[in-house]
Structure formats: structure tokens, C-alpha cells
C-alpha positions in Angstrom: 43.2 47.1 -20.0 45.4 46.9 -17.1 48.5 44.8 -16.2 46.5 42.4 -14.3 43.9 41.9 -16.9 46.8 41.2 -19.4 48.2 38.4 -17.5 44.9 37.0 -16.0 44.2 36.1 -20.0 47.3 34.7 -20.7 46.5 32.9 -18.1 42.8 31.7 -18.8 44.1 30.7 -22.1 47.3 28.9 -21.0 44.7 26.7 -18.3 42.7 26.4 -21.5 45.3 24.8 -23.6 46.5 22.9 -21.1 42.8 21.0 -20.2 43.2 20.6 -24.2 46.3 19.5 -24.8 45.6 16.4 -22.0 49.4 16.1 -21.0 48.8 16.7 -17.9 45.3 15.9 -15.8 43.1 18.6 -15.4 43.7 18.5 -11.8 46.9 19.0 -12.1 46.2 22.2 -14.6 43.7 23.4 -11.8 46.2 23.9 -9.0 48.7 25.0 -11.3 46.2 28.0 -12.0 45.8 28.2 -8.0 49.3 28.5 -7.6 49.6 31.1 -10.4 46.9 33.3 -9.4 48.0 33.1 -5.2 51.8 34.1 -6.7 50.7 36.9 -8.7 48.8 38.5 -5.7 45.4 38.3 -7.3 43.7 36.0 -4.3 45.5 35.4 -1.5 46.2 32.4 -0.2 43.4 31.6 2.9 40.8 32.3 -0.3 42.3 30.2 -2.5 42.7 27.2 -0.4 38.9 27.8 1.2 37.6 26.4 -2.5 38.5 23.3 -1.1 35.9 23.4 1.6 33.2 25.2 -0.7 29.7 23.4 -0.9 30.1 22.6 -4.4 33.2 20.1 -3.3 30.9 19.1 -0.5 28.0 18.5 -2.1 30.1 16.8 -5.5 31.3 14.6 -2.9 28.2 13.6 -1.3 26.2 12.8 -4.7 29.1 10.6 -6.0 28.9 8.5 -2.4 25.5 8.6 -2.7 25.6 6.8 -6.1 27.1 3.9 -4.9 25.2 3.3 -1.6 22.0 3.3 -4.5 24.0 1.1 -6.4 24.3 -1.5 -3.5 20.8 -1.4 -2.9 19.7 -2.2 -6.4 17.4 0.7 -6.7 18.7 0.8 -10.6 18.3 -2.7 -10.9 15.1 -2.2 -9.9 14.0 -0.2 -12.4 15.9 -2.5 -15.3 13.9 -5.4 -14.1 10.5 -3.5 -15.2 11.7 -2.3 -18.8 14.1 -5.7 -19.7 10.4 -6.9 -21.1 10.3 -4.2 -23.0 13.2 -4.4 -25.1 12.0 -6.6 -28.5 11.7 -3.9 -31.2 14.9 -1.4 -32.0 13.0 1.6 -31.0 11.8 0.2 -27.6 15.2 -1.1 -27.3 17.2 2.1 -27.2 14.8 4.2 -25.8 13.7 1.9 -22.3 17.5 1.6 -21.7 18.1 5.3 -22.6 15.0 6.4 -19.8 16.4 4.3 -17.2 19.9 5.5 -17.1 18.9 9.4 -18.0 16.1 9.3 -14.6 19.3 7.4 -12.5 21.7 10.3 -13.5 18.7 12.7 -13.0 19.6 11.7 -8.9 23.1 10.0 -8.6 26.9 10.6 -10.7 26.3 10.3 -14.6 29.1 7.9 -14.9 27.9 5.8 -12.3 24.6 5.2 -14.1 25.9 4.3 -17.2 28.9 2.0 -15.4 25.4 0.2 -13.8 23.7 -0.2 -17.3 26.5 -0.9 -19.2 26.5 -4.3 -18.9 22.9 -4.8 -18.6 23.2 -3.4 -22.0 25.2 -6.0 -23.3 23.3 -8.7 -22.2 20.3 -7.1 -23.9 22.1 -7.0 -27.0 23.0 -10.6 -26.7 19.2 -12.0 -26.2 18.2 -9.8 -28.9 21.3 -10.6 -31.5 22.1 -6.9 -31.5 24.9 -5.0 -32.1 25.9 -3.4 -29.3 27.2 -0.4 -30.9 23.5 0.6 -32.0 22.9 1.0 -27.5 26.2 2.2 -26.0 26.5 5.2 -27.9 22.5 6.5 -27.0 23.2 5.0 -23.5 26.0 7.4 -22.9 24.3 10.2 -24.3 21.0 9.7 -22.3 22.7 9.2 -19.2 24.4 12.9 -19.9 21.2 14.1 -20.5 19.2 12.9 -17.9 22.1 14.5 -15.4 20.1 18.4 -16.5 16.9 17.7 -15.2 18.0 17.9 -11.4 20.4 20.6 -8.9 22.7 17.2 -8.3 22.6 15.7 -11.1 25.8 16.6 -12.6 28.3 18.5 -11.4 27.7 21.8 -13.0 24.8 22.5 -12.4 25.7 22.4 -8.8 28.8 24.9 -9.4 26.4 27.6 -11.0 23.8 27.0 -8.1 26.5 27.8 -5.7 28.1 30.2 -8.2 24.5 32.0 -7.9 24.0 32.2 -4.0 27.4 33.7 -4.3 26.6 36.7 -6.5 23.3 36.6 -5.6 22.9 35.6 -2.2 20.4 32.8 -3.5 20.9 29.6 -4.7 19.2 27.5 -7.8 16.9 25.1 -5.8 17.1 21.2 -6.2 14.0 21.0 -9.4 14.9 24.8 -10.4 16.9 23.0 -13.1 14.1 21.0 -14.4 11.9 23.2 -16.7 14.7 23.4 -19.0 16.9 21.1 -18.4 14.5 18.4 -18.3 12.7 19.1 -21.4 16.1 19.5 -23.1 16.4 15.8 -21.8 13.2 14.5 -22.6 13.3 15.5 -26.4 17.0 14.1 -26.6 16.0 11.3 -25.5 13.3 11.0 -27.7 15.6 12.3 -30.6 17.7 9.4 -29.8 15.2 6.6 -29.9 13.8 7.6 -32.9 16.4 9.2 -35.4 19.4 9.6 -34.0 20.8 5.5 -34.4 20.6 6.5 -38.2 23.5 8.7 -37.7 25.5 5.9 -36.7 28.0 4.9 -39.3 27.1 1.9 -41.5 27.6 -0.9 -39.9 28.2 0.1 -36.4 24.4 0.0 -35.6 23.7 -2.9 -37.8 20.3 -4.7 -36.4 20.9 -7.9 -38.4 24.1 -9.0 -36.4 23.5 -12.6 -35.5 25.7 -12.3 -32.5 26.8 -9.7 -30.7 30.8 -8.6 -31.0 33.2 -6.3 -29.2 35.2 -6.1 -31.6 38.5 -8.2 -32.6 40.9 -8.9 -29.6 44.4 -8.8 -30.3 46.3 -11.9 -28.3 49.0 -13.9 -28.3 49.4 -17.7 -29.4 52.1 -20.1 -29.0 53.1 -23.0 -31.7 53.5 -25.7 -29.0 55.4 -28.8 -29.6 52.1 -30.9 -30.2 50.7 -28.2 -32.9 49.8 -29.4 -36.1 50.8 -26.4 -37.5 54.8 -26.8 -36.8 56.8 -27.0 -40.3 53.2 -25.0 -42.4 53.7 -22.0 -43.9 52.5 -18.7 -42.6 50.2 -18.8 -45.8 48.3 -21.6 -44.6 46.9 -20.3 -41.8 43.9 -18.2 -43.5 42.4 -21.8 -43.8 43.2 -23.0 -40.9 41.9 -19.8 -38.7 39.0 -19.7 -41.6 36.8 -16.6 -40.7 37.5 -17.1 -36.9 40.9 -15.1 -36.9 43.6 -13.3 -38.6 47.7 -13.4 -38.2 48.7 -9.7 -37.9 52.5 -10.7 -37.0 55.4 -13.1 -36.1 57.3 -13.0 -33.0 60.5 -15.5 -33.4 63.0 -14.8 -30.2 64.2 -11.7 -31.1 62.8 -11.1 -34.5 59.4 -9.5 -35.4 57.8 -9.4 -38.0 54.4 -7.8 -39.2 52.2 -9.0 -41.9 54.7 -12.4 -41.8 55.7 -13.6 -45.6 53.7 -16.4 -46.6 56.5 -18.5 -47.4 57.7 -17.9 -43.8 57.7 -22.2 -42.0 56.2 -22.0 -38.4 58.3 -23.1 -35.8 57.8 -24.5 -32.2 58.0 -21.5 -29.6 57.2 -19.3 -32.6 54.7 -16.4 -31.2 51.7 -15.8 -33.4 50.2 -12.1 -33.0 46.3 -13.2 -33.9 43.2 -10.7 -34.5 40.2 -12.6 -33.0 36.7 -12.5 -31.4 36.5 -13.4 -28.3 34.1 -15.9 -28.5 36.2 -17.8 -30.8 38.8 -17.8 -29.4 38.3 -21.0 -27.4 37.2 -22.9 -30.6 40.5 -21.8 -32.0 42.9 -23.1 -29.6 41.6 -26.4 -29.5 41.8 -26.7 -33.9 45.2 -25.1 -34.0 47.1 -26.6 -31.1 48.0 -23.0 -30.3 48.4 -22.2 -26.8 46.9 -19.0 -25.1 50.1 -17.0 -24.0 49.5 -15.1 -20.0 52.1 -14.3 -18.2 52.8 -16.5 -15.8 51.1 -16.1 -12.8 52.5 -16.5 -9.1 51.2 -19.6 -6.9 49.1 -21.2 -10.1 51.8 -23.4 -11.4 49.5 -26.7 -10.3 46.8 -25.0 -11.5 45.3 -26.1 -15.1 45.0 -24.1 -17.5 40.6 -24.9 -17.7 40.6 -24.0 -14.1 41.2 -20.6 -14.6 38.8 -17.9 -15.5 38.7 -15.5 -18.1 37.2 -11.7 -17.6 36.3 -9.0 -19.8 35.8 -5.9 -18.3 36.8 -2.2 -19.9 39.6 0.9 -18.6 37.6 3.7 -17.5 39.0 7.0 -17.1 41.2 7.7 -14.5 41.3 3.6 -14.1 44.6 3.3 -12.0 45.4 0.8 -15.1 44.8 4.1 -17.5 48.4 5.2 -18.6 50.2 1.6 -17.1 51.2 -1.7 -19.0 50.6 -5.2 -18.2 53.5 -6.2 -16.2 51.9 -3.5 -13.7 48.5 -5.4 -13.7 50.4 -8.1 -13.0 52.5 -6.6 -9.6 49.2 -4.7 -8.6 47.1 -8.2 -8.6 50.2 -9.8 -6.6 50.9 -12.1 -9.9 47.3 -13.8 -10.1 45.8 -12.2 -13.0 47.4 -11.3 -16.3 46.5 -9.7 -19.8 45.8 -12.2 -22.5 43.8 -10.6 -25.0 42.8 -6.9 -25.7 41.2 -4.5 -28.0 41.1 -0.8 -28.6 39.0 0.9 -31.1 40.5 4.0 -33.2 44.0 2.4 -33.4 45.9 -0.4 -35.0 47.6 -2.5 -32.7 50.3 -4.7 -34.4 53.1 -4.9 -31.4 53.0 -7.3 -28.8 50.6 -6.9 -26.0 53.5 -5.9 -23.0 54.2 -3.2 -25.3 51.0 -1.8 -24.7 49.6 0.7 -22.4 46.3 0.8 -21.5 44.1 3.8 -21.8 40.8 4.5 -21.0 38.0 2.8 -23.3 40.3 -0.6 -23.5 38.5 -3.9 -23.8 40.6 -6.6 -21.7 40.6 -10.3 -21.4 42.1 -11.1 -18.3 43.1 -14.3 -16.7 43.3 -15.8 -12.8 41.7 -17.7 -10.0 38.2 -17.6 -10.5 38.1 -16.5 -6.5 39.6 -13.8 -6.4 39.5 -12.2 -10.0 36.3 -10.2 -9.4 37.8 -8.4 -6.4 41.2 -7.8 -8.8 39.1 -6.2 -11.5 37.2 -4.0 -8.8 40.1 -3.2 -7.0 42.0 -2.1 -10.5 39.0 0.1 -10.7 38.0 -1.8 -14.3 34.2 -2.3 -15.5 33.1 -5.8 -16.3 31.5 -6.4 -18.9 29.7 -10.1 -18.4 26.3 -10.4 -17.8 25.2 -9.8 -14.2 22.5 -11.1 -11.9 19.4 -8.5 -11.6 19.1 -7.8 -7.9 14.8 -8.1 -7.8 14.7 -10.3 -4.8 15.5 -7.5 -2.4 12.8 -4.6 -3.7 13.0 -3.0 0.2 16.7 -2.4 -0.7 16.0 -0.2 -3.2 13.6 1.5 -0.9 14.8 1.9 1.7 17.6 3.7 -0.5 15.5 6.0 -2.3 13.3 6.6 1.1 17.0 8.0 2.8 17.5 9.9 -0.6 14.4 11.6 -0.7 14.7 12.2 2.9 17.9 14.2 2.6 16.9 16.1 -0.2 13.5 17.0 1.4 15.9 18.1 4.3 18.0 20.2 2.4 15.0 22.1 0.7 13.4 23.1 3.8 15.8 23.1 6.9 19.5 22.5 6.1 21.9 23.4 3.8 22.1 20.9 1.0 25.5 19.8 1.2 25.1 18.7 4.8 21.5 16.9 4.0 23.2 15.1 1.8 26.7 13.9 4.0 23.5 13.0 6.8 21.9 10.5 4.0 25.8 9.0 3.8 26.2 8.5 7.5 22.4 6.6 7.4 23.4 4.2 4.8 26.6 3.6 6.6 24.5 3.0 9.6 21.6 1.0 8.3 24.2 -1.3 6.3 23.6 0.4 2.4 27.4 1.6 2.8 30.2 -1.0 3.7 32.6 2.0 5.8 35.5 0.6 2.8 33.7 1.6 0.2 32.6 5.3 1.5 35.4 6.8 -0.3 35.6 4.7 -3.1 33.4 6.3 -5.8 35.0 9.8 -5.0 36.4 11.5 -8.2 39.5 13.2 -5.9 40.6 14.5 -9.4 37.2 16.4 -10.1 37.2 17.5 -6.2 41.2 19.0 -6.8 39.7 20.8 -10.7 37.1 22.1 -8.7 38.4 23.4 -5.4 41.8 24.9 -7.5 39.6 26.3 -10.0 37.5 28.2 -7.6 40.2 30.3 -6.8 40.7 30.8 -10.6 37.6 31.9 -11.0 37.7 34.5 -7.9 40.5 36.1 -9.7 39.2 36.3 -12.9 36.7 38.8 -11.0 39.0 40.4 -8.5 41.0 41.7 -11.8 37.7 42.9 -13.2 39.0 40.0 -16.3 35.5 39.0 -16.3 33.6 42.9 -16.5 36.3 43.2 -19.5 35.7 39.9 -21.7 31.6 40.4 -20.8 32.0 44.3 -22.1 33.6 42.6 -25.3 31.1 40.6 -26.1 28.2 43.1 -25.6 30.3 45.4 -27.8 31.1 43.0 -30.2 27.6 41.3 -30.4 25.5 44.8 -29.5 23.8 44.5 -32.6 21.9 41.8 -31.8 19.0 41.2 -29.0 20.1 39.3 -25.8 18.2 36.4 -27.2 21.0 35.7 -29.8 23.7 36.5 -27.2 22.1 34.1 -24.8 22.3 31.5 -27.7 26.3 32.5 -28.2 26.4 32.0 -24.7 25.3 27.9 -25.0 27.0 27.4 -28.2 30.6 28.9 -26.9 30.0 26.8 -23.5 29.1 23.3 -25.7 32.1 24.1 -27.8 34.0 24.0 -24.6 32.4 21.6 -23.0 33.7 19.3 -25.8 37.4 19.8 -25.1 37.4 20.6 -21.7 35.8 19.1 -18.3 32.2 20.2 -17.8 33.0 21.4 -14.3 35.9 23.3 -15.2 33.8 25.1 -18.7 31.1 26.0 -16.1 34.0 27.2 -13.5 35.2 29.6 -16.8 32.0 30.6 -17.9 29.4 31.2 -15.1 31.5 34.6 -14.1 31.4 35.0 -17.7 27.4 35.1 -18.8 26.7 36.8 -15.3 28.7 39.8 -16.8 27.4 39.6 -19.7 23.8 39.8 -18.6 25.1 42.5 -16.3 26.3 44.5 -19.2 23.2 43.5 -21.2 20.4 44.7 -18.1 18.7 41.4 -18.4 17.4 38.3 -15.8 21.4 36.4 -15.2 19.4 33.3 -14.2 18.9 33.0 -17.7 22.8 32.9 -18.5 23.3 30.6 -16.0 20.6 28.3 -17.2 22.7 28.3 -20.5 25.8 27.7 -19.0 24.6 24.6 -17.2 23.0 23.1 -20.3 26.0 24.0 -22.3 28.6 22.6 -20.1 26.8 19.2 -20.0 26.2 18.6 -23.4 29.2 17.6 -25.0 28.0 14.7 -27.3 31.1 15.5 -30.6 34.2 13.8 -29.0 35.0 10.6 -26.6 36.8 12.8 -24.0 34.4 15.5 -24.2 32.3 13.3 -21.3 33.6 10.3 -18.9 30.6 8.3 -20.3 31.1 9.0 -24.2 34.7 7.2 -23.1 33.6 4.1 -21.4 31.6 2.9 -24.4 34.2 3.5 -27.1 36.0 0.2 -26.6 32.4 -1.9 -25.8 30.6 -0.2 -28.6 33.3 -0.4 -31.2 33.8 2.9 -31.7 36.1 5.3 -33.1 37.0 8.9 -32.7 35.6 10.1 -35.5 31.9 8.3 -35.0 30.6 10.3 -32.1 29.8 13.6 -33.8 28.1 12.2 -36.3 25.2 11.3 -34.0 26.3 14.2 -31.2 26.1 16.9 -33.9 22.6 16.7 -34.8 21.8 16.5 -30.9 23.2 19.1 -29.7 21.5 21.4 -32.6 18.1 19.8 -31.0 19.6 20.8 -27.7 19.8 24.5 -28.6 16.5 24.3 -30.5 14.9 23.3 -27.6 17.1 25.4 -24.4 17.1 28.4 -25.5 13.2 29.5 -26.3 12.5 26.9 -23.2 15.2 29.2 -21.2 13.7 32.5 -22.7 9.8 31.0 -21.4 11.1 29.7 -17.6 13.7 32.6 -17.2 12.2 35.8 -19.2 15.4 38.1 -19.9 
């Protein structure tokens, strides 16, 4: 083992950490390993800054832009309007909602098709008096595993496509992914529907809700001058909130207090910390006499308080909010919308809500001109979570949009390269009105362009050092006993394992150099690693930040840490049931 070698793994495993640890974003982590690996004299500096111009980013880029111009049109909305009917038993239920948003992600961003469904979700749940934890957490999943079946439909399995006509001189083709990863998404889907809700905890999936909740709020009341409660004790108010809320602390100028004595006489001004649902909420003011507490908001000091408008909408990842507090939200929206309720699954909030700081998989209740609060929650990059009209009045929209999409892709399987099909479909949506120019940009993941184009470079050294011949040699030596079958399932399980702590794109960065040794060292077809890499590096069903979209429905679905690999478990042992003999059949070793 040379020198090199030595440091490259210190370093592999220091970039590791690091994407585990979350302290610092993982594109952040990426160009620290560019840096690291240009310093040390492993790739020089013109290669290492060319990953930023690779086809991957390009084509990454181009899908993500593409998503949104398909959103516009309504093509998914579309498809919703044809299975809505179908949603009266459980079972139909999850699995109509589950195809839709696995075939969107088969062609356009994962996150994107589940942010489309999300709330088409909810509303479901409402008109069938579901809970809407027994959807979101299937939703998610399905729309990660529809993302296998196709070359762009996550961003993996467009790294080990490019990864391939880089070893290889060949790249996977757009449906090359299909026989296997489709399947793989087919029976998880089907898993889903029909067994895998009964790993949800009890309770969470309950189909006897009688109305649908997001789970308690935590907000702010005020004991105004005209409340009936001024001079009661704190112990009275179990009968006055009844089952409608809870008192989880006192704020009295300076003094706070949790769990407040019972013997403890409410003032006027006195702040009330109240656990609520936000549909009572409403009912609850106007019994109590409590006032809603928002900060105040700039220009709306005419303005009652019925003529505002309340929104709920959720924090998704990388959410400028994620990370930031409310008096930001307040300066960012110019003063016209403020934070009056929220809720956050997996913790106990008990302070006051300017304490807070937001992170992703928050449920907010926000406040402001009913004008101009829809732009503020799209421009704070938030996901709301009302019920939203169905765009079926304009069908030739949606094809239109799919008749540019297949266009490009036809183009890029038979004259151009991919990557530049793709950016021509962008400029004709821009052209034909699909694409406002403002919002060209706007569905870009920068961070996941930065990981990859810094991790590229990571990757190049990892074989420059001959790291990668070393670690595969290991393996084979380590594993030599067994047929390349088993390795091949090691392979998939090691890559879901990481796939679970650390971004997908990233684990497919780290392991594509990886199985191609291995198979090297092994004499056998390195398609077939490959395949396994790409499955493995999208399936990370056990944690909430193993995948963008197992985040967004945390806070919606009422979930908590621990509930997502109770259900993700048992589907990704069906995944590896099911990829590796359907790997072994489409991509004989």
C-alpha cells in the first residue's frame, strides 16, 4: 500500500463522516474533497474543475428543469384526475397514488413528483376520513422507486451511465435501466399496497380516523383584556380547552414557565404556550377570548385580523427557511407574513415559537395578505399543503409537454448526445410558453450539481492512486470464497447501507469505481455491478434523510425518526430479493 493509497482512505472515510455527521452540507464536503485531492497532487486542477461541465451535471440539470416545465403543464395532474375515482378502498387508495407518482419520477426529479402529489394526497385523505400517515410514507417510497425504472429518472443512475461510457466507452441507454429497475419498482409498489401499511406503527396508519390531522400545532395565545379567563386558574383550562387543546407553558414578561402550576391565576398579557389541531384552532379562540399571537406585520395595522389568511405549507430540504428562525421569515417576506403556529414530529417543543428554528419536515401556519402569501410561500421555497385545483381543463398542456419530452429523448437515443436533447426540450418549452424564463433556474438543486461536479474529481483520484484496484482486491480476497453472485449481493447491500446515510449521488460517486474493480478482479460482466449500484444507491427507505422525499412527509405524515425502518426494512429485503436474480437474468456475470 503506497503513501497515496494511505491518505486517499483517510480521505474517503473523512468525506464519509462528514456527509454523516450533517454539520456541514454535502456540497460543502464535496469541494472540500476537490480541494484536498487537487492539493495533494492526485488530479490536477483543469480535471478537477472539468466535473463541473461533465454530462451527468448537464443532464441532472436538464431533468430537474424539465420537471417543472411538466409540472406547469399539468401532465401529472392529468394523470391524478383519472385515478382520484379510484381511491375508495385502502388498498386502491395507496396503491393508485403510489403508481402515479412512481411512473412521474420514472421521467422527471423524484422530489418533484412527490412535492406534486403531496397535497393531492391530503385532500384524498380528507374525502375519505383517512389518516394521512397511512399515504405519505408509501407516497415517498413509491416515488423513489419509480425513479429506477428509467436512465433520468434519478440521479444515479445517470452517474453510472456516464460513469460506464467512461470506462467503457459506452453508455447505459435511456430504458437499459428498466429490466431491473423496473421490476424492482413494480413489486415495491405492489409490496406497499398490499402489506407494507401494516408495518406502520399503531396508530399512525389508523383507517378509522374521522378526520384527517397533521398532527398538534404548537402556537401562541394571548389572555386579552376581554377574556373570560382573566383571574382562573391555570387548572381550569383542561375544561375550558376540553379535547380541543392543551397548555404546555406560561409566558409572564420575563418569566416562563413549563407545565404551569395549577394554582398559577391568569393574567391579562399573560402568554399561553397551547398544543392544538389546526382545525380547532379557530373554534378555540372565539370560546376562550384568547388572541392568536403573529408578529406584527408591516403595512397591515388597518387590516383585520379575519381579513387575513392563514397557510399551511411544510420546510423541504434545503428550504432557504431550513436552518433560519421566524424573525427571518418575517424580513425575507418584507414584514407581511409571520409564524403563528407550527409542528415538528420527533421532538418536543415547549419554548416559545421565535426560539425555534426551522428544519426541514416542519409543518407551518403562516399568516398575511391573502394577495400576496402564495407568492411568499413559493418564493421561501415552502410546500403548501391545502387542497389544490386539478388542472383537467387544459389536457393539450399536458401534451404538448410529454410530446417535447418524448421528442428530446427520441433525439438523444438516436442522433444527439442526451444531455444536449434534453437542454433543446428546455429551450422549446421556454419558447412555446411551458417555461416562464424566471422560473428556468428555479427547480435546480445547485447543491446536488456542486456534490456531483466536486465529487467527480474525488472519484478520478480514487483511481489515479490505484485506491480503487486496492479496496476491490480486498474484497475479492476477503469474499473469494464465495461466487460472484453473493459478492454482487454485498455489492447492493453495502451501497443501500450507504445510501441510507449519505446522498444517493454521492454513494454512487463512491461506489461505481468500486463494483467496476471488483468485477474486474472477479472476471465477470461489470454491467452487472453497476446495475447494483444504481439500485442500491436509490433505495434508501430506513431513515428520513436517507432520501429528500422520506423528509418532506415526516412533518405531514406525523412521523418520527424511528417509524421509517419499520416499513423501509422489509422493502428493501424485497428489493434485494427481487434485483439481484433479476440483475443475474438481464446482466449474466
Amino acid at each position: 500500500m503506497t503513501t497515496a493509497q494511505i491518505g486517499m482512505l483517510a480521505l474517503l472515510l473523512a468525506i464519509l463522516v462528514l456527509f454523516a455527521w450533517g454539520r456541514w452540507r454535502y456540497d460543502v464536503v464535496a469541494l472540500i474533497g476537490m480541494l484536498a485531492v487537487v492539493m495533494a497532487g492526485w488530479v490536477n486542477a483543469d480535471d478537477a474543475l472539468a466535473g463541473f461541465g461533465h454530462p451527468a451535471v448537464i443532464t441532472v440539470a436538464a431533468v430537474l428543469t424539465i420537471s417543472r416545465a411538466l409540472s406547469n403543464a399539468g401532465t401529472v395532474d392529468l394523470l391524478t384526475a383519472r385515478v382520484m375515482p379510484l381511491t375508495g378502498p385502502r388498498y386502491a387508495h395507496i396503491g393508485s397514488l403510489c403508481l402515479v407518482v412512481g411512473f412521474a419520477s420514472a421521467f422527471m426529479n423524484n422530489v418533484g413528483a412527490l412535492a406534486l402529489m403531496l397535497p393531492v394526497a391530503l385532500a384524498s385523505a380528507r374525502k375519505r376520513e383517512r389518516s394521512p400517515g397511512l399515504l405519505l410514507m408509501p407516497l415517498a417510497f413509491g416515488s423513489i422507486l419509480g425513479g429506477l425504472a428509467t436512465l433520468i429518472g434519478t440521479p444515479p443512475n445517470i452517474i453510472i451511465a456516464t460513469y460506464r461510457a467512461d470506462v467503457t466507452g459506452q453508455a447505459f441507454t435511456m430504458f437499459d435501466f428498466t429490466p431491473v429497475g423496473g421490476l424492482v419498482a413494480v413489486v415495491g409498489i405492489a409490496f406497499l399496497t398490499l402489506v407494507g401499511w401494516r408495518f406502520l406503527p399503531r396508530g399512525v396508519g389508523a383507517s378509522d380516523s374521522s378526520h384527517v390531522e397533521i398532527d398538534s400545532y404548537i402556537c401562541e395565545l394571548r389572555v386579552v383584556a376581554e377574556s373570560p379567563l382573566i383571574g382562573e386558574r391555570v387548572g381550569k383550562l383542561p375544561e375550558v380547552f376540553s379535547d380541543d387543546a392543551m397548555a404546555v407553558g406560561l409566558v409572564r414578561g420575563k418569566n416562563r414557565y413549563l407545565h404551569p402550576h395549577p394554582w398559577r391565576v391568569l393574567e391579562e398579557g399573560d402568554l399561553l404556550i397551547v398544543r392544538t389541531d389546526p382545525e380547532a384552532l379557530r373554534p378555540l379562540l372565539d370560546k376562550s377570548g384568547l388572541e392568536l399571537v403573529a408578529s406584527k406585520l408591516s403595512g397591515l395595522e388597518n387590516i383585520k385580523a379575519e381579513d387575513l389568511r392563514l397557510v399551511e405549507a411544510t420546510v423541504p430540504p434545503r428550504s432557504v427557511l431550513e436552518g433560519r428562525d421566524s424573525g427571518y421569515l418575517r424580513r425575507r417576506t418584507g414584514q407581511t407574513v409571520s409564524l403563528v403556529a407550527m409542528a415538528r414530529e420527533g421532538a418536543s417543543i415547549r419554548t416559545r415559537l421565535r426560539d425555534q428554528t426551522f428544519r426541514a419536515g416542519d409543518v407551518l401556519l403562516l399568516q398575511g395578505e391573502p394577495d400576496s402569501i402564495d407568492d411568499s410561500v413559493s418564493d421561501l421555497g415552502l410546500l403548501p399543503l391545502a387542497e389544490r385545483d386539478i388542472k383537467v381543463n387544459r389536457p393539450m398542456r399536458a401534451i404538448t409537454g410529454l410530446v417535447v419530452f418524448a421528442g428530446a429523448l427520441a433525439l438523444g437515443a438516436t442522433v444527439l448526445p442526451l444531455a444536449v436533447a434534453l437542454l433543446t426540450a428546455v429551450v422549446v418549452y421556454v419558447l412555446i410558453g411551458l417555461l416562464p424564463v424566471r422560473e428556468m433556474y428555479r427547480d435546480i438543486d445547485w447543491p446536488v450539481l456542486v456534490l456531483l461536479g466536486g465529487m467527480m474529481s474525488v472519484g478520478q483520484a480514487l483511481q489515479t492512486t490505484g485506491t480503487t484496484d486496492l479496496v476491490a482486491g480486498s474484497i475479492v480476497q476477503v469474499t473469494g470464497a464465495l461466487s460472484p453472485i453473493w459478492i454482487l449481493t454485498l455489492v447492493l447491500v453495502v451501497t443501500m447501507f450507504l445510501s441510507d446515510l449519505v446522498n444517493n449521488a454521492a454513494t454512487a460517486l463512491i461506489m461505481a469505481p468500486i463494483a467496476f474493480g471488483v468485477s474486474q478482479q472477479l472476471g465477470v460482466n461489470p454491467d452487472a455491478f453497476l446495475m447494483a449500484v444504481a439500485i442500491g444507491a436509490s433505495c434508501a427507505f430506513l431513515t428520513p434523510i436517507g432520501h429528500q422525499s422520506n423528509t418532506l412527509v415526516m412533518g405531514p405524515g406525523g412521523y418520527r425518526f424511528g417509524d421509517y425502518w419499520r416499513m423501509g426494512l422489509p422493502l428493501e429485503i424485497v428489493v434485494i430479493a427481487v434485483a439481484v436474480p433479476a440483475i443475474a437474468y438481464f446482466w449474466p456475470l
